[in-house]
C-alpha positions as CSV (number, residue, x, y, z in Angstrom):
1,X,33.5,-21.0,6.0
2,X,31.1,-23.3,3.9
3,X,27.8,-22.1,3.1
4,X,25.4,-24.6,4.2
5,X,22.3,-25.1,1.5
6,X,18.9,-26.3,1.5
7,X,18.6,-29.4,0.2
8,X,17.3,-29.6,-2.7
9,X,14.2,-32.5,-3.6
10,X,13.7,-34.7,-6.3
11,X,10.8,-35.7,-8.2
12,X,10.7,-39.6,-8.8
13,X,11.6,-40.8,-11.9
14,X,8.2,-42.2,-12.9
15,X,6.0,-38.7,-12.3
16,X,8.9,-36.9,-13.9
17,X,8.8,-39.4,-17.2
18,X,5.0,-38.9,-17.0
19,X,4.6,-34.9,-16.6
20,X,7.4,-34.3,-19.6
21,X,5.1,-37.0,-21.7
22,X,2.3,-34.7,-20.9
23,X,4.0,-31.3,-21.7
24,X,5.9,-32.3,-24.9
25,X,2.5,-33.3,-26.4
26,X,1.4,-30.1,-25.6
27,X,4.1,-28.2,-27.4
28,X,2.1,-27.9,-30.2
29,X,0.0,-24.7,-31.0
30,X,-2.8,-26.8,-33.0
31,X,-3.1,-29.8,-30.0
32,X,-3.0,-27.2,-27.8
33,X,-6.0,-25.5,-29.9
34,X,-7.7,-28.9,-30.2
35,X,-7.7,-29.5,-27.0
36,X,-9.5,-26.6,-25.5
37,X,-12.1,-27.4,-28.5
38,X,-12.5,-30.8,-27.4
39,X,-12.6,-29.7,-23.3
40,X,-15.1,-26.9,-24.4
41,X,-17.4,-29.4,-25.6
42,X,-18.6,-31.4,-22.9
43,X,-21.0,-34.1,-25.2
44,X,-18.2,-34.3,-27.5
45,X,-17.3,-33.3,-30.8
46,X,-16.7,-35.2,-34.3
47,X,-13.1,-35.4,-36.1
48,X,-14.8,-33.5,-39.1
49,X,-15.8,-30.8,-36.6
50,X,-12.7,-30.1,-35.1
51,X,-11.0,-30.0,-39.4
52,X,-13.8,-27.0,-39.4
53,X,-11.9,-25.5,-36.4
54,X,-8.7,-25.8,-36.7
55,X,-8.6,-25.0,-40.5
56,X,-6.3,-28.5,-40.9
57,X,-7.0,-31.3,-42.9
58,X,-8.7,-34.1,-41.8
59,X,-5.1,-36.4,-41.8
60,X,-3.8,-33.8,-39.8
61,X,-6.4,-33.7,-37.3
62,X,-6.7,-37.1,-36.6
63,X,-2.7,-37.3,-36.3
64,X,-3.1,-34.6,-33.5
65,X,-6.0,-36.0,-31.9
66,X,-4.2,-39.7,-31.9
67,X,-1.5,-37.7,-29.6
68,X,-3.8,-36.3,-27.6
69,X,-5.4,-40.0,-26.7
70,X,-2.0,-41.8,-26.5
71,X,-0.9,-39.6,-23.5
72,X,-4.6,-39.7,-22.3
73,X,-6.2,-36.0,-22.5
74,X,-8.8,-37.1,-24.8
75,X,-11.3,-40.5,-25.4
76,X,-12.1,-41.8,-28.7
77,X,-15.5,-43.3,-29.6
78,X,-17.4,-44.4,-32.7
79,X,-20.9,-43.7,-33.3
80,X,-21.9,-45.0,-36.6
81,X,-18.9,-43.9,-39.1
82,X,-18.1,-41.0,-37.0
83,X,-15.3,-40.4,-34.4
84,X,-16.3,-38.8,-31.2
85,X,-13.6,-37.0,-29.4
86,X,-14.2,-36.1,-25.9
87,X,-12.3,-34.7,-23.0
88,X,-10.3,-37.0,-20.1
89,X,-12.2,-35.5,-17.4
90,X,-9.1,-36.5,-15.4
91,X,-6.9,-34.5,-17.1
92,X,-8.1,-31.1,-16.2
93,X,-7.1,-31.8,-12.7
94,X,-4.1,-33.6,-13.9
95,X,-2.3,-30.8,-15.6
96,X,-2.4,-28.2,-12.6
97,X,-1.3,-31.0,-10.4
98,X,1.4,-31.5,-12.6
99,X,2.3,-28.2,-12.9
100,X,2.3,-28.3,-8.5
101,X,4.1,-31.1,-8.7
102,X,7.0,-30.1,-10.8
103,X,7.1,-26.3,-9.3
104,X,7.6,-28.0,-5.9
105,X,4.1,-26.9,-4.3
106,X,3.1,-30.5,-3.3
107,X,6.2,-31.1,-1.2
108,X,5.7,-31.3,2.7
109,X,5.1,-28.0,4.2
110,X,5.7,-28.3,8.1
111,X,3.6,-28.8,11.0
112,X,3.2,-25.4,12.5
113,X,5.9,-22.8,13.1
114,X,9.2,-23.6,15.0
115,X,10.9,-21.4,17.4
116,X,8.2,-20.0,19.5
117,X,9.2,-17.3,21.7
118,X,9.6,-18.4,25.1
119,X,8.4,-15.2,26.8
120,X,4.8,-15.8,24.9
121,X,1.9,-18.0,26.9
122,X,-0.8,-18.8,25.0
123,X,-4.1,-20.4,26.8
124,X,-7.7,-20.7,26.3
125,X,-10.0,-17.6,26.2
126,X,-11.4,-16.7,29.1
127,X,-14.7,-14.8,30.2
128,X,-12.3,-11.7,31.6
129,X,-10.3,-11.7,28.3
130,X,-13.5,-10.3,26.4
131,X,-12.7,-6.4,26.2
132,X,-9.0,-6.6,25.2
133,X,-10.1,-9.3,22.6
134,X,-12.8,-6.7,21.1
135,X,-9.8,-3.7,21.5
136,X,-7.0,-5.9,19.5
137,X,-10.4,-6.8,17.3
138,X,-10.4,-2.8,16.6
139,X,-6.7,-2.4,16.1
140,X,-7.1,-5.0,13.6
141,X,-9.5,-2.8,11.7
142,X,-7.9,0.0,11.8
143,X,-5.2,-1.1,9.6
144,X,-7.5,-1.7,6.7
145,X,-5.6,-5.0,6.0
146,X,-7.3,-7.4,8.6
147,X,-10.8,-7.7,7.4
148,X,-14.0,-6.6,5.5
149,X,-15.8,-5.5,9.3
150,X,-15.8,-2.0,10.2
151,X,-17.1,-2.4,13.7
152,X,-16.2,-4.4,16.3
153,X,-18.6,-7.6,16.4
154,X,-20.6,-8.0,19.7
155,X,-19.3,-10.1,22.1
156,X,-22.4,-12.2,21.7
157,X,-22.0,-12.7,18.2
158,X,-18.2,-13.5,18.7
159,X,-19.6,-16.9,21.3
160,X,-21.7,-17.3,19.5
161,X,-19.6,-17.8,16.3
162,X,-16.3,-19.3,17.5
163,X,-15.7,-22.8,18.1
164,X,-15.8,-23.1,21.9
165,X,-12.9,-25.0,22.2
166,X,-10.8,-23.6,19.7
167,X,-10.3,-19.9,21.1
168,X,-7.1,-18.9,22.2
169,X,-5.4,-15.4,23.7
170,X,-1.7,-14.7,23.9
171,X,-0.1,-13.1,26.9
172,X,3.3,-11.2,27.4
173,X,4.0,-10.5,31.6
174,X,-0.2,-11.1,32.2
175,X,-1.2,-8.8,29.4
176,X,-3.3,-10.4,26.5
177,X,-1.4,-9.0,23.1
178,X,-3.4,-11.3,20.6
179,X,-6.2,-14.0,19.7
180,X,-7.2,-16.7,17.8
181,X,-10.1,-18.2,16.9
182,X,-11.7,-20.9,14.8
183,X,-15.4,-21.1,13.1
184,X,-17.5,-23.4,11.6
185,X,-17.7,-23.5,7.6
186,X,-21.1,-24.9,7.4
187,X,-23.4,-26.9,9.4
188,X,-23.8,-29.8,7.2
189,X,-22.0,-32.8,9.1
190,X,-19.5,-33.5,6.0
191,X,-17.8,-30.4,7.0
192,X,-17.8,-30.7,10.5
193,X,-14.2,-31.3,10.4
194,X,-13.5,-27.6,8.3
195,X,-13.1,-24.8,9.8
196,X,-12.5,-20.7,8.9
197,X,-9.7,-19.6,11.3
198,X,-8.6,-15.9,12.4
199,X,-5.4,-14.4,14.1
200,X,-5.2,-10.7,14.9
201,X,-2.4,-9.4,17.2
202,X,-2.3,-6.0,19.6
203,X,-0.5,-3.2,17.3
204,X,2.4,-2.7,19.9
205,X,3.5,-6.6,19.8
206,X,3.4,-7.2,16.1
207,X,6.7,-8.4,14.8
208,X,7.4,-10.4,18.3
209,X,6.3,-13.9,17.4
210,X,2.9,-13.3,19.5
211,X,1.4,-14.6,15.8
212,X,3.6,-17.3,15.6
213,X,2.8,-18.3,18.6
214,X,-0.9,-18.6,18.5
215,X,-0.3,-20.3,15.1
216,X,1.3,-23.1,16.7
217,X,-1.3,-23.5,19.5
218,X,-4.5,-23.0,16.7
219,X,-2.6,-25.8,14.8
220,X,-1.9,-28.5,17.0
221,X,-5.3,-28.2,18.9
222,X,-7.0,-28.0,15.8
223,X,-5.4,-31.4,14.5
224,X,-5.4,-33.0,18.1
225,X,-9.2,-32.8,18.2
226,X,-9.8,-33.8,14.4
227,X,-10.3,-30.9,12.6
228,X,-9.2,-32.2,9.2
229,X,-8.6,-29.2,7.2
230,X,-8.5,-25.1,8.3
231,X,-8.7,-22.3,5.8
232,X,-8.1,-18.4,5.8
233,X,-8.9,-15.5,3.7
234,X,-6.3,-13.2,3.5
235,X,-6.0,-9.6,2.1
236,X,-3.6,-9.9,-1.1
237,X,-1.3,-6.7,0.3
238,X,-1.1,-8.6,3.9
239,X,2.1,-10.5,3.0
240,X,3.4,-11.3,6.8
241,X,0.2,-12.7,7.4
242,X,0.5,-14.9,4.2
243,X,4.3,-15.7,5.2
244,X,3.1,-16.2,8.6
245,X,0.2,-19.2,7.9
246,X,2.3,-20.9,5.2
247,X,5.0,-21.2,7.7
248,X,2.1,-23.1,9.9
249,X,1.6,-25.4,7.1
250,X,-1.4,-23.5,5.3
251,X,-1.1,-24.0,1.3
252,X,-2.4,-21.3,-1.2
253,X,-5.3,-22.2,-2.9
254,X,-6.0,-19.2,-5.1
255,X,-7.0,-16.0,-4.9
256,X,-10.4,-14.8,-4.9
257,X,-10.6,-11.4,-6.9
258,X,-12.8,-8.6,-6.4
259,X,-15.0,-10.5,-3.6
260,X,-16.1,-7.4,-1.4
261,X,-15.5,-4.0,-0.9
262,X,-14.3,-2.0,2.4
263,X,-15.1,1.5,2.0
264,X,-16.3,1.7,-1.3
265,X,-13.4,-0.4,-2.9
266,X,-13.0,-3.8,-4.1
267,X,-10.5,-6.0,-2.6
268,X,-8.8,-9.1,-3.5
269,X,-8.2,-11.9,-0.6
270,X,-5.8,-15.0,-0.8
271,X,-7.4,-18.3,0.0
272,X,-5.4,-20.7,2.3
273,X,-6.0,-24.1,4.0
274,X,-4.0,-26.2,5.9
275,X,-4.9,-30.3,5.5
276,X,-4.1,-31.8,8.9
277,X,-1.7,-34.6,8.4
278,X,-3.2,-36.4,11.0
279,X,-6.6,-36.9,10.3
C-alpha cells in the first residue's frame, strides 16, 4: 500500500533568487563583521572607520562594503571627501523574514482546528457557569503550567476583565469541563481589535478535544466580530497547549525569557498570535 505524503511547497522563483543573493553575500566573516559595525552605528560610520575595525585595508573594505550596498544591506553617502556607510533599515526585518520565509514559517497555517469532537457543546458563559469556571480556574493552577496566579481571581474581577462577548464554556452530558475567554490588550482604540486569550480545561477531560473545541469556537467568533489579531502567553514546558493553539492558526512569535516568577522561580513563556485572515 502506498504511503500517501504531505505535499511539499515551493518558494517562487523570484524570493528564492533574492534570499540566496542575500545569504551568499553574507558568507563572508569580514561583511558579516562590517555589517554589524555599520548596523551598530545608527548616524553612520566612515569607510576609514570601519579599515580601523576590521584591521583590512582600505581597498578591501570598500570592496566589502560595495557588496554589502549592491544586494541592499547598507546606503552610501558622501559628505565632503568622506564615504558614509549606514545601515538599510529595511534589512533588519528583511533577513529574519527571509530566514521565515525559506524555513517554511510564513506558509498558511489553518483556520482553527478540524475534527471537533461531536460529543463537545460549546456555548456562551452563563451567570450559573460561574463556580465550575473558578474550580477548572483552580485545577489550572494547580498544575503549575497554566499561569503566574496562585489564587483563583474573583468573579468580579473575571467580568470585569473578559470581553463580554467572547466568553465561552464547554459541556460534555450538561457538565461544563472547560472555558475560554478573551481580554482586552490595551484601551487605546488602535488596539481595539487585539486581544489576550486563555483556555483552561477540567483535569478529568484533558486529552478529549474539550480544548480543541473551545479553540475552534474562540477563533471563529473572534474573526466573525473583527478581532484582527489574538495572542497567548504560554509556559515554555506546556507543549500541548503550544501544539494545541498552532493547530488553531496561532504563530510563534518568540519567547519571552525570565518574565516572572511562580513561587520563587523564574519562568519562561512562549508568545503566540493568531492574525485573522479575515479582517
Amino acid at each position: 500500500m502506498a504511503i500517501a505524503l504531505p505535499r511539499a511547497q515551493v518558494l517562487p522563483t523570484g524570493e528564492a533568487t533574492t534570499y540566496a543573493e542575500w545569504f551568499a553575500c553574507l558568507a563572508e566573516p569580514v561583511r558579516v563583521r562590517l555589517l554589524h559595525a555599520v548596523a551598530t552605528t545608527p548616524k553612520g560610520i566612515t569607510i576609514g572607520a570601519l579599515t580601523e575595525i576590521l584591521g583590512t585595508s582600505q581597498s578591501t573594505t570598500s570592496h566589502h562594503v560595495r557588496k554589502l550596498a549592491d544586494v541592499g544591506f547598507v546606503r552610501l553617502h558622501k559628505e565632503g571627501t568622506a564615504t558614509i556607510v549606514t545601515v538599510n533599515e529595511a534589512c533588519c526585518a528583511g533577513l529574519p523574514h527571509a530566514a521565515d520565509a525559506v524555513m517554511g514559517l510564513l506558509a498558511p497555517r489553518p483556520c482553527c482546528p478540524d475534527e471537533v469532537p461531536a460529543d463537545v457543546t460549546v456555548r456562551a458563559l452563563r451567570p450559573a457557569d460561574w463556580t465550575a469556571v473558578r474550580r477548572i480556574y483552580a485545577e489550572g493552577i494547580s498544575t503549575g503550567l497554566a499561569t503566574f496566579e496562585t489564587t483563583v481571581p474573583s468573579r468580579a474581577s473575571l467580568d470585569a476583565h473578559w470581553l463580554p462577548e467572547h466568553r465561552w464554556v464547554a459541556e460534555i452530558d450538561g457538565e461544563v469541563v472547560g472555558w475560554t475567554a478573551a481580554s482586552p490588550v490595551s484601551t487605546r482604540e488602535c488596539y481595539a481589535g487585539v486581544a489576550e486569550t486563555t483556555v483552561y480545561v477540567a483535569g478529568g477531560y484533558r486529552g478529549r478535544g474539550v480544548g480543541k473545541a473551545l479553540l475552534h469556537k474562540q477563533v471563529t467568533e473572534a474573526d466573525a466580530a473583527g478581532l484582527w489579531t489574538l495572542q497567548a502567553a504560554i509556559f515554555t514546558e506546556n507543549r500541548a497547549s503550544i501544539a494545541l493553539h498552532h493547530a488553531a492558526g496561532y504563530r510563534t512569535v518568540g519567547i519571552r525569557e525570565r518574565i516572572a516568577k511562580l513561587d520563587g522561580v523564574w519562568h519562561d513563556t512562549v508568545l503566540i498570535e493568531r492574525r485573522s485572515p479575515i479582517n
